[in-house]
MARDRENKOL-116660 format. One record per residue (C-alpha): residue in one letter; x, y, z. Coordinates in nm, 3 decimals, decimal comma, always signed. Layout:
<nodes>
<node aa="A" c1="X" c2="Y" c3="Z"/>
...
</nodes>
This chain:
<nodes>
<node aa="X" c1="+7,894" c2="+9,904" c3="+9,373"/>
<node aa="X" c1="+7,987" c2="+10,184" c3="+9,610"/>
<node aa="X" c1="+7,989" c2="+10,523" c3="+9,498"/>
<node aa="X" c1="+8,154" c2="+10,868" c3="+9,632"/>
<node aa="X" c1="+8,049" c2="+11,247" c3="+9,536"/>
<node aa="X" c1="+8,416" c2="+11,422" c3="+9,418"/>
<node aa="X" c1="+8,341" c2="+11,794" c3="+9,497"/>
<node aa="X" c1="+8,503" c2="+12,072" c3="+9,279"/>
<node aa="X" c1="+8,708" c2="+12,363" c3="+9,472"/>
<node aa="X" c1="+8,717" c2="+12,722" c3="+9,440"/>
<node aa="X" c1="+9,002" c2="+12,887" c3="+9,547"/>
<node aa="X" c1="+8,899" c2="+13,210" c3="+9,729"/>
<node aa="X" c1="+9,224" c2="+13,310" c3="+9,746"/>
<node aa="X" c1="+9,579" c2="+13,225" c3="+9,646"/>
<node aa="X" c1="+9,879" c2="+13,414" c3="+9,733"/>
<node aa="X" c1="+10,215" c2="+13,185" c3="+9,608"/>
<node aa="X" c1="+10,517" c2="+13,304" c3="+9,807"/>
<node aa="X" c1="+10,815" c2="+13,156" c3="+9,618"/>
<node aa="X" c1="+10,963" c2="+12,806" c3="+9,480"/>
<node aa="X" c1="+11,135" c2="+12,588" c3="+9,670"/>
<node aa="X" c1="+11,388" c2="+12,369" c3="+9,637"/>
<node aa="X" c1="+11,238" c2="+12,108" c3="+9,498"/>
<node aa="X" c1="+11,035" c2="+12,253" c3="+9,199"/>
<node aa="X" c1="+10,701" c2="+12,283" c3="+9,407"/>
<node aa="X" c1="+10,552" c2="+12,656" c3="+9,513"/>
<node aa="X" c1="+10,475" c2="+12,753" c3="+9,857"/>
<node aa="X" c1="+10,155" c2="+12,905" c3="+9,852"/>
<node aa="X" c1="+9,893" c2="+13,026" c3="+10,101"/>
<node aa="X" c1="+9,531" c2="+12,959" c3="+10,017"/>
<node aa="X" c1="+9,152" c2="+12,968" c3="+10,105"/>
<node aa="X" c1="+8,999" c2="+12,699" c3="+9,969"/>
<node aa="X" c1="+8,629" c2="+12,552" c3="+9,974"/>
<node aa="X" c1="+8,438" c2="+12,295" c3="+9,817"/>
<node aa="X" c1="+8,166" c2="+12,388" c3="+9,579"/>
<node aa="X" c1="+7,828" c2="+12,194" c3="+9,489"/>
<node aa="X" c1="+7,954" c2="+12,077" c3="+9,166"/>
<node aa="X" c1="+8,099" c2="+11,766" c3="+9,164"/>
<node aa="X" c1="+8,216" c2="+11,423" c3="+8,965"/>
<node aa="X" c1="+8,053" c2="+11,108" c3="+9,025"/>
<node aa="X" c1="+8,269" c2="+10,792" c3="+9,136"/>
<node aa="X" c1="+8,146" c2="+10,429" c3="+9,143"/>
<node aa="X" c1="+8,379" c2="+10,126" c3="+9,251"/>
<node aa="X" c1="+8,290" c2="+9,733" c3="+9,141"/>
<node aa="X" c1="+8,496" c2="+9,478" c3="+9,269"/>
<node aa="X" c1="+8,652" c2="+9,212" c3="+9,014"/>
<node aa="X" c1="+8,904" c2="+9,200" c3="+8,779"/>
<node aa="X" c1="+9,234" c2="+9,464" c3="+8,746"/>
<node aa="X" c1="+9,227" c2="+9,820" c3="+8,826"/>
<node aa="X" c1="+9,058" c2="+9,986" c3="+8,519"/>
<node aa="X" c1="+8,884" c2="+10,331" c3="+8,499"/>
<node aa="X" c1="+8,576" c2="+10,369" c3="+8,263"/>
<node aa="X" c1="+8,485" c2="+10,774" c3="+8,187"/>
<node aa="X" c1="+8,226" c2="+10,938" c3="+7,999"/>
<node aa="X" c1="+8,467" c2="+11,181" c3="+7,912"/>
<node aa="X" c1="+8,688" c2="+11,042" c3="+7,644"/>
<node aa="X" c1="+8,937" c2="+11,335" c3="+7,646"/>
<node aa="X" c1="+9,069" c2="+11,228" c3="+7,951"/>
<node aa="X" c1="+9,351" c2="+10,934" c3="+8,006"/>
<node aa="X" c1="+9,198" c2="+10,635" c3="+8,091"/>
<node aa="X" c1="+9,566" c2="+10,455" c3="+8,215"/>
<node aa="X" c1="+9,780" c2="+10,512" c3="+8,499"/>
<node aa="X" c1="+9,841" c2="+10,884" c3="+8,430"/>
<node aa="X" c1="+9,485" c2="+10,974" c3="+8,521"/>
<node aa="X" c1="+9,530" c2="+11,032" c3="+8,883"/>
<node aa="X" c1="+9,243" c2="+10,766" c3="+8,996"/>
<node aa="X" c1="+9,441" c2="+10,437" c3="+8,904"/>
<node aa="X" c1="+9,765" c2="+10,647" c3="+9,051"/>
<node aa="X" c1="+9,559" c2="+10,682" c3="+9,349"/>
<node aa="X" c1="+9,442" c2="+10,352" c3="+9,323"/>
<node aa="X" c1="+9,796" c2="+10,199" c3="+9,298"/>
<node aa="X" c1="+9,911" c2="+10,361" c3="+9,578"/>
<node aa="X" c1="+9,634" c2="+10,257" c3="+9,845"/>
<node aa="X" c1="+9,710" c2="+9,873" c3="+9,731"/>
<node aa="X" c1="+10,077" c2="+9,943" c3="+9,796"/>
<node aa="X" c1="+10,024" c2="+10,032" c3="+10,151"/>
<node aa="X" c1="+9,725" c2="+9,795" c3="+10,246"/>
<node aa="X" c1="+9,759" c2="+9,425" c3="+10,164"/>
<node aa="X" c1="+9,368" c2="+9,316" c3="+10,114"/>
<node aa="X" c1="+9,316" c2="+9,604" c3="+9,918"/>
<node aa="X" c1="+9,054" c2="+9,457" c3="+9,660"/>
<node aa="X" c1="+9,043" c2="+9,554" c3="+9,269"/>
<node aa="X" c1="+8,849" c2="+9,642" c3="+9,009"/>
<node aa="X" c1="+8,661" c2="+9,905" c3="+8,792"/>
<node aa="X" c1="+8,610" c2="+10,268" c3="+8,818"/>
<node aa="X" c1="+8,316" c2="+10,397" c3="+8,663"/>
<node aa="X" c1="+8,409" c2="+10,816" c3="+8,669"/>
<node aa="X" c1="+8,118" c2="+11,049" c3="+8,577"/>
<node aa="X" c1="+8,268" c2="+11,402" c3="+8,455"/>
<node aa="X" c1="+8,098" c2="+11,715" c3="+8,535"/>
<node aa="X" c1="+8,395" c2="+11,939" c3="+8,662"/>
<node aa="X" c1="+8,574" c2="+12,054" c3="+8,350"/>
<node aa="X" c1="+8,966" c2="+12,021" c3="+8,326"/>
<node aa="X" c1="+9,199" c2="+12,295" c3="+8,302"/>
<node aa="X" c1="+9,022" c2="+12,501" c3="+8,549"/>
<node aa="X" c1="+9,162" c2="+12,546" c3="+8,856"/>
<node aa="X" c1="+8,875" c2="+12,347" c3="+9,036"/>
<node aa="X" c1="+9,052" c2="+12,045" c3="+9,080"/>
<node aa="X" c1="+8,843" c2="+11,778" c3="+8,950"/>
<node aa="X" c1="+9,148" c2="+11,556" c3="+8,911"/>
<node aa="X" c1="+9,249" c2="+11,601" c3="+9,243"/>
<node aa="X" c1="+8,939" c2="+11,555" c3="+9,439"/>
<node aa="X" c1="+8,859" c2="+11,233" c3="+9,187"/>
<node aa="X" c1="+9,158" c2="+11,093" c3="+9,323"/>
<node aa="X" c1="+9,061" c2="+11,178" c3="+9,684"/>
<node aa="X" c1="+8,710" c2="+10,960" c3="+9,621"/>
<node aa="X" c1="+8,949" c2="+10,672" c3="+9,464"/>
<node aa="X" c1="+9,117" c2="+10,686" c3="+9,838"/>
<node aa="X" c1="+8,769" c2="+10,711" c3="+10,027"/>
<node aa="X" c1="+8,638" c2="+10,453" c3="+9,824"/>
<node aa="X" c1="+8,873" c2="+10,179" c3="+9,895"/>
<node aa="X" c1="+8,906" c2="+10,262" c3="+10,257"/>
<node aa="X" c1="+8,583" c2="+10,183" c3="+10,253"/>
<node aa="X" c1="+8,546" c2="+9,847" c3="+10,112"/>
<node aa="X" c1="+8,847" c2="+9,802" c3="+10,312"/>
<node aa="X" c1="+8,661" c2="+9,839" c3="+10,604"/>
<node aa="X" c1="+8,850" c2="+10,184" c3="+10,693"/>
<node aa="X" c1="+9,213" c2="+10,065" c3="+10,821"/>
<node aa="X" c1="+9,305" c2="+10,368" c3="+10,737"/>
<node aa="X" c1="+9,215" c2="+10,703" c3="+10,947"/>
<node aa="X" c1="+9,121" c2="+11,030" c3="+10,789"/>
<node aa="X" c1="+9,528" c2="+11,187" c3="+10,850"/>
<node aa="X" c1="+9,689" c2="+10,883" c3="+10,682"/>
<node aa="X" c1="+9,431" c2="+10,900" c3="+10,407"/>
<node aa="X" c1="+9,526" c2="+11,286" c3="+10,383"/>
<node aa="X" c1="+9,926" c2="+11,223" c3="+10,382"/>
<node aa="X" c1="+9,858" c2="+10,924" c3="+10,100"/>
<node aa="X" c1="+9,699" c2="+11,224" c3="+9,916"/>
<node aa="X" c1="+9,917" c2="+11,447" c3="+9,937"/>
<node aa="X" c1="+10,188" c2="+11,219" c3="+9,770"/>
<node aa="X" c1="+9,954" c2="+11,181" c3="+9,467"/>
<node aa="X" c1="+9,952" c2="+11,510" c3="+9,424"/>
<node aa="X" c1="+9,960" c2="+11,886" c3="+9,565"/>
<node aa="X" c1="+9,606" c2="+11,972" c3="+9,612"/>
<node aa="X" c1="+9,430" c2="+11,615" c3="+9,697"/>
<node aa="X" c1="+9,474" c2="+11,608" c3="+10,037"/>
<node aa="X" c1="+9,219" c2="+11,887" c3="+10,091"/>
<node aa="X" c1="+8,977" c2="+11,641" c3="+9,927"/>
<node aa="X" c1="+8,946" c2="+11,387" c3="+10,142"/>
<node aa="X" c1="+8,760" c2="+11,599" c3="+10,415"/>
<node aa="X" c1="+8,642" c2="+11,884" c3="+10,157"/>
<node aa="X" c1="+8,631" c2="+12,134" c3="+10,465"/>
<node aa="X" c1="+8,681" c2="+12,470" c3="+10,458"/>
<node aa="X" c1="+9,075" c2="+12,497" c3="+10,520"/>
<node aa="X" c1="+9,420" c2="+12,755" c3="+10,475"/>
<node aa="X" c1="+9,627" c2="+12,529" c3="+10,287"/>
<node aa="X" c1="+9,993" c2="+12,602" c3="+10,305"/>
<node aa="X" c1="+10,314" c2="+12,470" c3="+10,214"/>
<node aa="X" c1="+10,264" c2="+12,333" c3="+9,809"/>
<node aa="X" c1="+9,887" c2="+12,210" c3="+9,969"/>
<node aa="X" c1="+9,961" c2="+11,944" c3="+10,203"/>
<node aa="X" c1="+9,930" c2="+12,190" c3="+10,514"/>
<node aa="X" c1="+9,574" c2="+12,219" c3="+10,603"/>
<node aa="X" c1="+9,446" c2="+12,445" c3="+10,840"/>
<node aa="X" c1="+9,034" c2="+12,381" c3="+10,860"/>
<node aa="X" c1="+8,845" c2="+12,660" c3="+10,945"/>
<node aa="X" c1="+8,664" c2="+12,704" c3="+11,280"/>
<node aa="X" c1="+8,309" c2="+12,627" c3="+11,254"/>
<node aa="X" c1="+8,199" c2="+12,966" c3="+11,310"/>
<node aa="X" c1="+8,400" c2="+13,103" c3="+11,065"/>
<node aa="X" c1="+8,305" c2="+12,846" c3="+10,805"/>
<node aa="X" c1="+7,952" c2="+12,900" c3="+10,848"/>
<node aa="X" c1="+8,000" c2="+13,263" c3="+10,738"/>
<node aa="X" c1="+8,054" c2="+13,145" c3="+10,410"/>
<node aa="X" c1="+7,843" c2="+12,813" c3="+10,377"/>
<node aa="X" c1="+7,605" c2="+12,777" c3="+10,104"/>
<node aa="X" c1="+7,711" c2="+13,126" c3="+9,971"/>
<node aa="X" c1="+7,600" c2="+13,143" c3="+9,567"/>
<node aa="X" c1="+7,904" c2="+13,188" c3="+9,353"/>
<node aa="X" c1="+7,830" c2="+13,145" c3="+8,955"/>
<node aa="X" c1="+8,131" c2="+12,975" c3="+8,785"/>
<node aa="X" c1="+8,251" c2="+13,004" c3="+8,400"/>
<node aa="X" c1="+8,535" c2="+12,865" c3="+8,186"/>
<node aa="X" c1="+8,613" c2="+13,009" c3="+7,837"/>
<node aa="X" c1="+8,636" c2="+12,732" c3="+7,553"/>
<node aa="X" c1="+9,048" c2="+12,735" c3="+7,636"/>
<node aa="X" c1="+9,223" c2="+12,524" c3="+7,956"/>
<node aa="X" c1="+9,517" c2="+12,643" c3="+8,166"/>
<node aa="X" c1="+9,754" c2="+12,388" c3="+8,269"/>
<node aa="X" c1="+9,895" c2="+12,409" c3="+8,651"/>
<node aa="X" c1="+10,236" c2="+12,354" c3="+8,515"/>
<node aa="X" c1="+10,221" c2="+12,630" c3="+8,288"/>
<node aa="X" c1="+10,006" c2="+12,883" c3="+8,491"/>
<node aa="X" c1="+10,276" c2="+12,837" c3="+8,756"/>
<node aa="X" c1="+10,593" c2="+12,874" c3="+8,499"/>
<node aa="X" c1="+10,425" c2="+13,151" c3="+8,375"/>
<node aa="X" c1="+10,475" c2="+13,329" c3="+8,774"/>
<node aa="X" c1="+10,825" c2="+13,192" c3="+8,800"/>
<node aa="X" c1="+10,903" c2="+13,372" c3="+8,451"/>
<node aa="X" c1="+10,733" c2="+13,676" c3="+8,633"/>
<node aa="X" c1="+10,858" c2="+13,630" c3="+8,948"/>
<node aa="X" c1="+10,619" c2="+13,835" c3="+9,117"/>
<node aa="X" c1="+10,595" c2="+13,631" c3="+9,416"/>
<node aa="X" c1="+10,358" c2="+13,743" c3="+9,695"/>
<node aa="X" c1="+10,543" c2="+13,837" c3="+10,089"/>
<node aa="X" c1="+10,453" c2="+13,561" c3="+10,332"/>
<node aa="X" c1="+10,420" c2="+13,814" c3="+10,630"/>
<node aa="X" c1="+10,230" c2="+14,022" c3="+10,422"/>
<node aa="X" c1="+9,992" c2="+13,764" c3="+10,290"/>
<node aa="X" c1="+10,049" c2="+13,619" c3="+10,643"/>
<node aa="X" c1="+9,853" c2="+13,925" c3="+10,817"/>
<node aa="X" c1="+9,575" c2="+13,944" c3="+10,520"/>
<node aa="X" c1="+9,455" c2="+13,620" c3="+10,625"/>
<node aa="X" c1="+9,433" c2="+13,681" c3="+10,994"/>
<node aa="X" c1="+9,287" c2="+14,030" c3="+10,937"/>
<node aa="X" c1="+9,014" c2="+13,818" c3="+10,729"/>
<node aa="X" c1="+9,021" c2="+13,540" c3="+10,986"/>
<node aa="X" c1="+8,863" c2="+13,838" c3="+11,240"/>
<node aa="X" c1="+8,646" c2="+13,975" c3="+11,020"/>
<node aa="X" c1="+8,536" c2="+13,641" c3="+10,785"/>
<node aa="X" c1="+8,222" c2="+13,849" c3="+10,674"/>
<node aa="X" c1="+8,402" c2="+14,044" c3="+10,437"/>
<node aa="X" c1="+8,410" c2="+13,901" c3="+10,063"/>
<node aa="X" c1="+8,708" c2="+13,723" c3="+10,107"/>
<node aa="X" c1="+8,838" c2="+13,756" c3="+9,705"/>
<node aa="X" c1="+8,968" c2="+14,079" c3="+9,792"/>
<node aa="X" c1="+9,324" c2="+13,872" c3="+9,898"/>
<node aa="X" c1="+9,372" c2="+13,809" c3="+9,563"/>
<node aa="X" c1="+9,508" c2="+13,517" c3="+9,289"/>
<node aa="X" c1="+9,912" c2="+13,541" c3="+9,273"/>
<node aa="X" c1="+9,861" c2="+13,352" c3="+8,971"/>
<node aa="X" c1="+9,607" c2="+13,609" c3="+8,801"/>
<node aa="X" c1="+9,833" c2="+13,853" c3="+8,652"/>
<node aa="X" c1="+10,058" c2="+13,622" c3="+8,525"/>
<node aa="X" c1="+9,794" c2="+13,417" c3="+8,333"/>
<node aa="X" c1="+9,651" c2="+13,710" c3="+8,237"/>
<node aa="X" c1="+9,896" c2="+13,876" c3="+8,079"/>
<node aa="X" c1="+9,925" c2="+13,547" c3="+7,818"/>
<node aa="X" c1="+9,535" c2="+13,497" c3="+7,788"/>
<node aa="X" c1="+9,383" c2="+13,852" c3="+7,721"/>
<node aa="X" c1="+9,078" c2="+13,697" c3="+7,648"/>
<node aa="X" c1="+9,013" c2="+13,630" c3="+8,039"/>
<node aa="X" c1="+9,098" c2="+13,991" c3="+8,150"/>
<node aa="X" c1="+8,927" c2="+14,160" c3="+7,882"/>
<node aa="X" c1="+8,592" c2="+13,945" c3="+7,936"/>
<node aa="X" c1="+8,632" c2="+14,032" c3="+8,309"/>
<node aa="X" c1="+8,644" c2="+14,402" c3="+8,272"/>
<node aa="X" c1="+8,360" c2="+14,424" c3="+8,051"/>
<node aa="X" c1="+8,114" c2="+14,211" c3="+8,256"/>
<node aa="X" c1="+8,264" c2="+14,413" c3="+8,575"/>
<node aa="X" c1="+8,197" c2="+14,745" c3="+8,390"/>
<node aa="X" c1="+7,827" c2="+14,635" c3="+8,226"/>
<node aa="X" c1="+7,656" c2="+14,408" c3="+8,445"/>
<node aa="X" c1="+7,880" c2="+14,523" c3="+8,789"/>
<node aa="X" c1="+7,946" c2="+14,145" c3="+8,866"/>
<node aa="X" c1="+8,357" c2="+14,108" c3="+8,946"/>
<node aa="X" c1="+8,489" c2="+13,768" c3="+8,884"/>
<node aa="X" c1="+8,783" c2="+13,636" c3="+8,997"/>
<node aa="X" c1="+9,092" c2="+13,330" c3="+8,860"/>
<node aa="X" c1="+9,040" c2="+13,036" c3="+9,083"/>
<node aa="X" c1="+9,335" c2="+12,844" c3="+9,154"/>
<node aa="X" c1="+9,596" c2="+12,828" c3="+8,792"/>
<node aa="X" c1="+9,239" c2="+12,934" c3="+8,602"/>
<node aa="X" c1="+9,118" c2="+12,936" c3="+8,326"/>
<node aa="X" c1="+8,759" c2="+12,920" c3="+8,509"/>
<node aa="X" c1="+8,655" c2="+13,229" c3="+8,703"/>
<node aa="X" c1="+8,416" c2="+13,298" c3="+8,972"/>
<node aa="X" c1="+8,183" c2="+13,552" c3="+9,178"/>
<node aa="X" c1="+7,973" c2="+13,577" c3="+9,445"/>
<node aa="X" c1="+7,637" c2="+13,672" c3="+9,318"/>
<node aa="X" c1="+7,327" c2="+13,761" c3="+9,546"/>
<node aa="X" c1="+7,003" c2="+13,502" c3="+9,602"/>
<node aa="X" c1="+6,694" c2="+13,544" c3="+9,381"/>
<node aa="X" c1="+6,916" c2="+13,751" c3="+9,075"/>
<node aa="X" c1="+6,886" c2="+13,615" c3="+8,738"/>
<node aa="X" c1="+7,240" c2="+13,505" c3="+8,582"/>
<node aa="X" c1="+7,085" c2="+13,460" c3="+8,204"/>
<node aa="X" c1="+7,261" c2="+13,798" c3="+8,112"/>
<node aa="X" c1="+7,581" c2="+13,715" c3="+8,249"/>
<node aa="X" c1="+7,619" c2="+13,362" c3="+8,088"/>
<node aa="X" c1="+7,467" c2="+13,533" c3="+7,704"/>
<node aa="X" c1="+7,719" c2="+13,754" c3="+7,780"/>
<node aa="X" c1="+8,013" c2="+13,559" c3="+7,844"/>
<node aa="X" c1="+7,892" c2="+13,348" c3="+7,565"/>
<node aa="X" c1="+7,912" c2="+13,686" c3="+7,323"/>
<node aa="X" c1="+8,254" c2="+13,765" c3="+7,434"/>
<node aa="X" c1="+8,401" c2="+13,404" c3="+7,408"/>
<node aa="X" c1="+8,211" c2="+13,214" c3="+7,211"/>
<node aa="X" c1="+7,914" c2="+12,921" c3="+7,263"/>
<node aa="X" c1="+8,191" c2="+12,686" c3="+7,423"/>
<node aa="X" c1="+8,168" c2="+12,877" c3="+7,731"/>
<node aa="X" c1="+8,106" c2="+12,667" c3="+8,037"/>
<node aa="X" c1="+7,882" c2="+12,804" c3="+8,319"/>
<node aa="X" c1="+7,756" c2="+12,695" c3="+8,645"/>
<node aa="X" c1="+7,550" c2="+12,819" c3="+8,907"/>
<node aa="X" c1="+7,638" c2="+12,641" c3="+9,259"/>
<node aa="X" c1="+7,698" c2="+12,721" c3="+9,630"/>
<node aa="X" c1="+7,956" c2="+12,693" c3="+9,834"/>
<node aa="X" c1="+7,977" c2="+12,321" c3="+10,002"/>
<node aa="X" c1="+8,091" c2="+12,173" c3="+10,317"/>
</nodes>
């Protein structure tokens, strides 16, 4: 059995600049892992097959582990098969990407077992063909992604220790956001963000990475908003009551903030849980990587 940690992502920031030509979005984004994460186990024997405690999810070829899986036997020969044993505990229809970085362990796995003949920038370019945001997974550091997320500029180590093991608190109302539609819901808008301009925001933060870098904003907020009231409306009134500002990560619908060491959270989750209900989702973590 060999096992691999799938880290969930927060998107610090995500400024989408326009669609291309293709269908895909060009965005520009600071992304980082967090603490929470799925669990991944791999036994040899038998066909590819994926076994998952959560039973909402596909358990065929859609779900993006046997499509990851697929595609690492089609490009190396001896690749072995078997069973996937997936432990949930990043919730879909976030915007934390536990699809995408469960896909990234399916490629890390395998290369593994495989003995590694593949190196970490062919393992990132197979990612990035199984979908937009996986290749960040397969180192999980601190990056700019660019282009629709195969474009992955890491972070220096100085400047990625600035925000390492930062608290953030994490919450998801009882509804999901699909990317598809968070991102139709922009083109409808088409209130794209200016490269230059979101260009220059990230160099100015690049200088100065001790400032709270949510302040360059979630191109995709406003548009999800303005269909989902319930997220803005919760927002304000923990912002206004409690003083804690949360922010859309990635196409939403979870949320997160940056909340100081040693403060109690129990009167922000009661809270969220009054305004949307006991399905609420909430999670205390740090910053990973």
């Amino acid at each position: 059995m060999v096992t691999e940690i799938a880290h969930a992502k927060l998107n610090l920031s995500l400024a989408v600049t326009g669609r291309r030509a293709d269908g895909f979005h060009e965005l520009v984004s600071l992304v980082h892992a967090i603490g929470l994460a799925d669990e991944l186990d791999f036994e040899k024997g038998g066909p590819f097959r994926l076994v998952c405690d959560d039973e909402s999810l596909p358990h065929d070829e859609t779900n993006l582990v046997l499509r990851a899986a697929l595609l690492f036997q089609k490009h190396v020969s001896d690749c072995p098969t078997g069973t996937f044993y997936l432990r949930k505990r990043i919730p879909s229809g976030a915007g934390l990407g536990g699809g995408s970085s469960d896909a990234a362990a399916t490629l890390r796995i395998l290369n593994r077992v495989v003995a590694q003949p593949l190196s970490q920038d062919e393992l990132t370019s197979m990612a990035a063909s199984v979908g937009s945001d996986c290749a960040f997974f397969i180192s999980e550091r601190a990056a700019i992604m660019r282009g629709r997320g195969e474009r992955l500029d890491e972070l220096s180590r100085t400047i990625a220790q600035t925000l390492q093991n930062r608290r953030v608190l994490v919450v998801k109302p009882p509804f999901a956001v699909s990317t598809p539609e968070a991102y139709g819901l922009l083109a409808r808008s088409a209130h794209y963000a200016k490269s230059s301009e979101v260009e220059q925001s990230i160099q100015s933060w690049l200088q100065n990475p001790n400032r709270d870098p949510s302040f360059l904003g979630n191109s995709l907020e406003a548009a999800v908003f303005q269909k989902y009231l319930a997220l803005p409306t919760a927002l304000e009134q923990i912002s206004h009551s409690l003083g804690v500002t949360f922010r859309m990560t990635g196409s939403g619908s979870a949320c997160f903030a940056f909340y100081p060491e040693g403060e109690p959270t129990a009167d922000i989750e009661s809270s969220f849980k009054q305004l949307w209900g006991p399905g609420v989702w909430f999670c205390d973590t740090r910053l990973f990587g």
